[in-house]
C-alpha positions in Angstrom: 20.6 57.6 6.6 18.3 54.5 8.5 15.8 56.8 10.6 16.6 56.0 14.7 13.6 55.3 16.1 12.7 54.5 19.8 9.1 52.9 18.9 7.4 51.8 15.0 7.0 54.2 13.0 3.8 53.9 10.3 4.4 55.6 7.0 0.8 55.7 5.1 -1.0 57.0 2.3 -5.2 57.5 1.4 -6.4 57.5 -2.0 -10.1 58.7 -1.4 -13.0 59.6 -3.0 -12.6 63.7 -2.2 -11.0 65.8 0.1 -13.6 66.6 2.4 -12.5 65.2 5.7 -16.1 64.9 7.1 -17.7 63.2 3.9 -15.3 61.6 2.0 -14.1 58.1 2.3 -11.4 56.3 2.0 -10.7 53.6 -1.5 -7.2 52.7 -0.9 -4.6 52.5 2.1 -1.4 51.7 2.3 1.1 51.2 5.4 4.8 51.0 5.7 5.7 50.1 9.1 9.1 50.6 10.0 10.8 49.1 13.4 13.1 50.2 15.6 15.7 47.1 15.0 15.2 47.7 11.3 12.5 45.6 10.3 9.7 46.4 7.6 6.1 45.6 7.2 3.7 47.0 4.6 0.3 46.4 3.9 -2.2 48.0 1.0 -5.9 47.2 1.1 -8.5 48.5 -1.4 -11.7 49.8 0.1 -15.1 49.9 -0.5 -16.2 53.4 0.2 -20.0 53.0 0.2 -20.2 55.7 -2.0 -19.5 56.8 -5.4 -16.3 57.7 -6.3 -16.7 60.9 -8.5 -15.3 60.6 -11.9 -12.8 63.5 -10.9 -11.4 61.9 -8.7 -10.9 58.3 -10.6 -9.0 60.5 -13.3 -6.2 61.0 -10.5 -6.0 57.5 -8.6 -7.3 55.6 -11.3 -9.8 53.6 -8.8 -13.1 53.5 -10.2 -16.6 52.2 -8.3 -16.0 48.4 -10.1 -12.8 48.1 -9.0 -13.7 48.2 -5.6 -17.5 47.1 -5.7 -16.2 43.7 -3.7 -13.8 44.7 -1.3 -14.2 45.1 2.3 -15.0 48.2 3.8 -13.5 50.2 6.1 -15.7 49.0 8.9 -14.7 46.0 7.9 -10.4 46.7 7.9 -10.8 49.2 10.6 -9.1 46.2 13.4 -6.7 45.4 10.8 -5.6 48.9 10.2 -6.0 49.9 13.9 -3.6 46.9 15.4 -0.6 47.6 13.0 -1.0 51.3 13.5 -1.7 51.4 17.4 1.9 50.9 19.0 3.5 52.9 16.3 3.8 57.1 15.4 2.7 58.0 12.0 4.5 60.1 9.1 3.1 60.7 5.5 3.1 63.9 2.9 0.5 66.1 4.1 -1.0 63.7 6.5 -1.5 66.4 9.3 -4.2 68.3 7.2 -5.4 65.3 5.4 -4.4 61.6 6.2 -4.9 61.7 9.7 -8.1 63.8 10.2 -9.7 61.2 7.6 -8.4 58.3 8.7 -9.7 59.7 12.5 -13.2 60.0 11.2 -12.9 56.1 9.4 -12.1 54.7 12.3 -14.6 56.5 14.6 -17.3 55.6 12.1 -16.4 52.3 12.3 -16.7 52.3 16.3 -12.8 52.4 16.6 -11.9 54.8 19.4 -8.7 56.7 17.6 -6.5 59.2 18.9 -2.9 59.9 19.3 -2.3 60.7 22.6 0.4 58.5 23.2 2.0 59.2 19.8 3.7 62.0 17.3 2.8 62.2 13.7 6.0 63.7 11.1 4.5 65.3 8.3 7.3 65.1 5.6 5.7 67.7 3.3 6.1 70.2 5.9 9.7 69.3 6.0 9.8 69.5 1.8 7.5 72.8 1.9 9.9 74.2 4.6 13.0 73.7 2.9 12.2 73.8 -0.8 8.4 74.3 -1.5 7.5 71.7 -3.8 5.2 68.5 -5.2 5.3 64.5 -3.7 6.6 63.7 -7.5 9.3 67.2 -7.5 10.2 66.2 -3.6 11.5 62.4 -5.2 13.2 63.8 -7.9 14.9 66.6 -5.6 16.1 64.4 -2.7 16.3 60.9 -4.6 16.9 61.3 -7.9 14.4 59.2 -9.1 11.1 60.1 -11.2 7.8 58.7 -8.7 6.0 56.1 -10.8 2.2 55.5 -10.5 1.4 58.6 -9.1 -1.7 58.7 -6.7 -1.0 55.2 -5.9 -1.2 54.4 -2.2 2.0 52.1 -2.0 3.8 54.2 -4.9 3.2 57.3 -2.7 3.8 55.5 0.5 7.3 54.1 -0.7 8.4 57.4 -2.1 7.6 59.4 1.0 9.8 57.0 3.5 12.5 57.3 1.1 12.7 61.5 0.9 12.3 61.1 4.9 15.5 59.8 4.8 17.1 61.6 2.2 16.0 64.9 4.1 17.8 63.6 7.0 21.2 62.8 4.9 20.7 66.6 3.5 19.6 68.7 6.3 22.1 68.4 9.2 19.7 70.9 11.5 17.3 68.1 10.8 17.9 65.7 14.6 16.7 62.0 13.3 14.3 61.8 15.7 10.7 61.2 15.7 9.3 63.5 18.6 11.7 66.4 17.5 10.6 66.1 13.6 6.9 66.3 15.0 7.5 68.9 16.2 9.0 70.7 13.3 6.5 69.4 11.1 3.2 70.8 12.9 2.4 73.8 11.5 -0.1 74.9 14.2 -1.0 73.2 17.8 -4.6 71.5 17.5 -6.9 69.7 19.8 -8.9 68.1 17.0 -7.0 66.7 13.8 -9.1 69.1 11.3 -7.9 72.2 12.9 -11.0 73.6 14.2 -9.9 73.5 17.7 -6.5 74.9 18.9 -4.4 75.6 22.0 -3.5 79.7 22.5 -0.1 80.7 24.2 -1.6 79.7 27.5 -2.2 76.1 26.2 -6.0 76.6 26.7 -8.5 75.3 23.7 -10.0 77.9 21.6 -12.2 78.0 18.7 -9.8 78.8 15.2 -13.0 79.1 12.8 -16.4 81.1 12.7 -17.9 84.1 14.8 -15.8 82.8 18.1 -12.5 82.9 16.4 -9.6 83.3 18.9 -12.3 82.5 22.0 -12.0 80.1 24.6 -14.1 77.1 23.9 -14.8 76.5 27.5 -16.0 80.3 27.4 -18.1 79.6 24.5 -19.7 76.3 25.8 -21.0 77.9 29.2 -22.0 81.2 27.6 -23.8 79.5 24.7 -24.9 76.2 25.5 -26.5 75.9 22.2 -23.3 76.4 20.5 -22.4 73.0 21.5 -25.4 71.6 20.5 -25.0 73.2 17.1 -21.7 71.8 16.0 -22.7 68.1 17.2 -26.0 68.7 14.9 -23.6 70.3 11.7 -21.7 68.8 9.0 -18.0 68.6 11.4 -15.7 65.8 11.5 -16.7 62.9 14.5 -13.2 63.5 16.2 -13.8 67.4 16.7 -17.2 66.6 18.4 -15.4 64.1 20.1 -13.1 66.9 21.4 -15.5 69.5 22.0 -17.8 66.8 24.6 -14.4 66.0 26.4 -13.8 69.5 27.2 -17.8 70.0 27.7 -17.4 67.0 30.5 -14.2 68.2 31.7 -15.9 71.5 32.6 -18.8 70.2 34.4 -16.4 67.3 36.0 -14.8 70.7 37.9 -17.5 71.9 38.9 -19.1 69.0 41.2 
């Protein structure tokens, strides 16, 4: 089944140098852009993190500090990456938790303003974990038949997870093949901020989903405790969920002038 698609949609895959979405960086990305008339396009670039990559980490993507000592960096990709990704939604395996909220904090870093307003993210291991509960590798093998090769490869990983999105949608006729409506299936919980520390509560308002103000609106918080605020901006939290927490900061004072 060809996925029917009203805009692009960018299938994409980070190898990184650890899965901490504030302080890790990315070594590898690859895209898969897929068109509404059928077209392709694909794209992998190594990366120069600016940072060591931890020899845990080389044992499962197999890209060590040498091998990317004289690629560009991410500040350096960032317009690259941003133009074939901007008109287009965005689906990978895990890429809600993971993907996204790094890739947010790369391009902020690199002084691209990022968000996804205007567009819906399919997270096909939600669709995997929801119907069957298993691995990227097990998900290939289940829905294509086919053992994944190279592992932990960006473009391996990228191919294999636009495949199974369309092998789900042959096997699951519940499954509607469209984008919106699989976004919505796929999101596990509705976020403000890509990391998960801000959410929206049955009333659609912002509250806090970590820490002493659990459960709390953040608007609340902010005007009770001004140096709350202050706090997060000064701690270790990813770029895009201070960038959040200032636009509802401003959007409070805003209503009251």
């Amino acid at each position: 089944m060809e996925l029917k698609l009203n805009r692009p949609i960018c299938f994409f895959d980070l190898e990184t140098t650890g899965i901490d979405v504030a302080r890790d960086r990315i070594v590898e990305i690859s895209i898969f852009k897929v068109f509404p008339n059928g077209n392709k396009e694909s794209k992998t670039w190594l990366v120069n993190p600016t940072i060591p990559i931890p020899a845990q980490t080389t044992a499962v993507h197999g890209i060590t500090d040498e091998k990317v000592a004289n690629e560009p960096t991410f500040k350096e990709l960032a317009s690259h990456v941003f133009n074939m990704i901007k008109d287009s939604d965005l689906a990978g395996f895990n890429s809600d938790r993971f993907d996204i909220p790094l890739l947010a904090e790369e391009m902020l870093r690199a002084g691209v303003d990022f968000d996804m307003k205007n567009s819906v993210s399919v997270d096909v291991q939600t669709i995997f974990h929801k119907k069957e509960e298993r691995t990227l590798s097990a998900a290939y093998k289940f829905y294509c038949n086919q053992s994944l090769e190279n592992a932990h490869s960006a473009e391996a990983d990228t191919m294999a997870t636009y495949e199974i999105l369309k092998a789900q949608l042959d096997r699951y006729d519940d499954l509607e093949n469209d984008m919106k409506t699989l976004s919505e299936f796929t999101t596990r919980k509705k976020s403000v901020d890509f990391a998960g520390f801000i959410a929206l509560n049955k009333e659609e308002k912002e509250i806090f989903s970590f820490g002493k103000h659990k459960g709390v609106l953040v608007e609340e918080v902010l005007e009770k405790e001004p140096g709350y605020y202050s706090w997060l901006q000064n701690a270790d939290f990813p770029l895009y969920t201070k960038k959040v927490l200032t636009a509802i900061k401003l959007r409070k004072l805003n209503t009251k002038l």
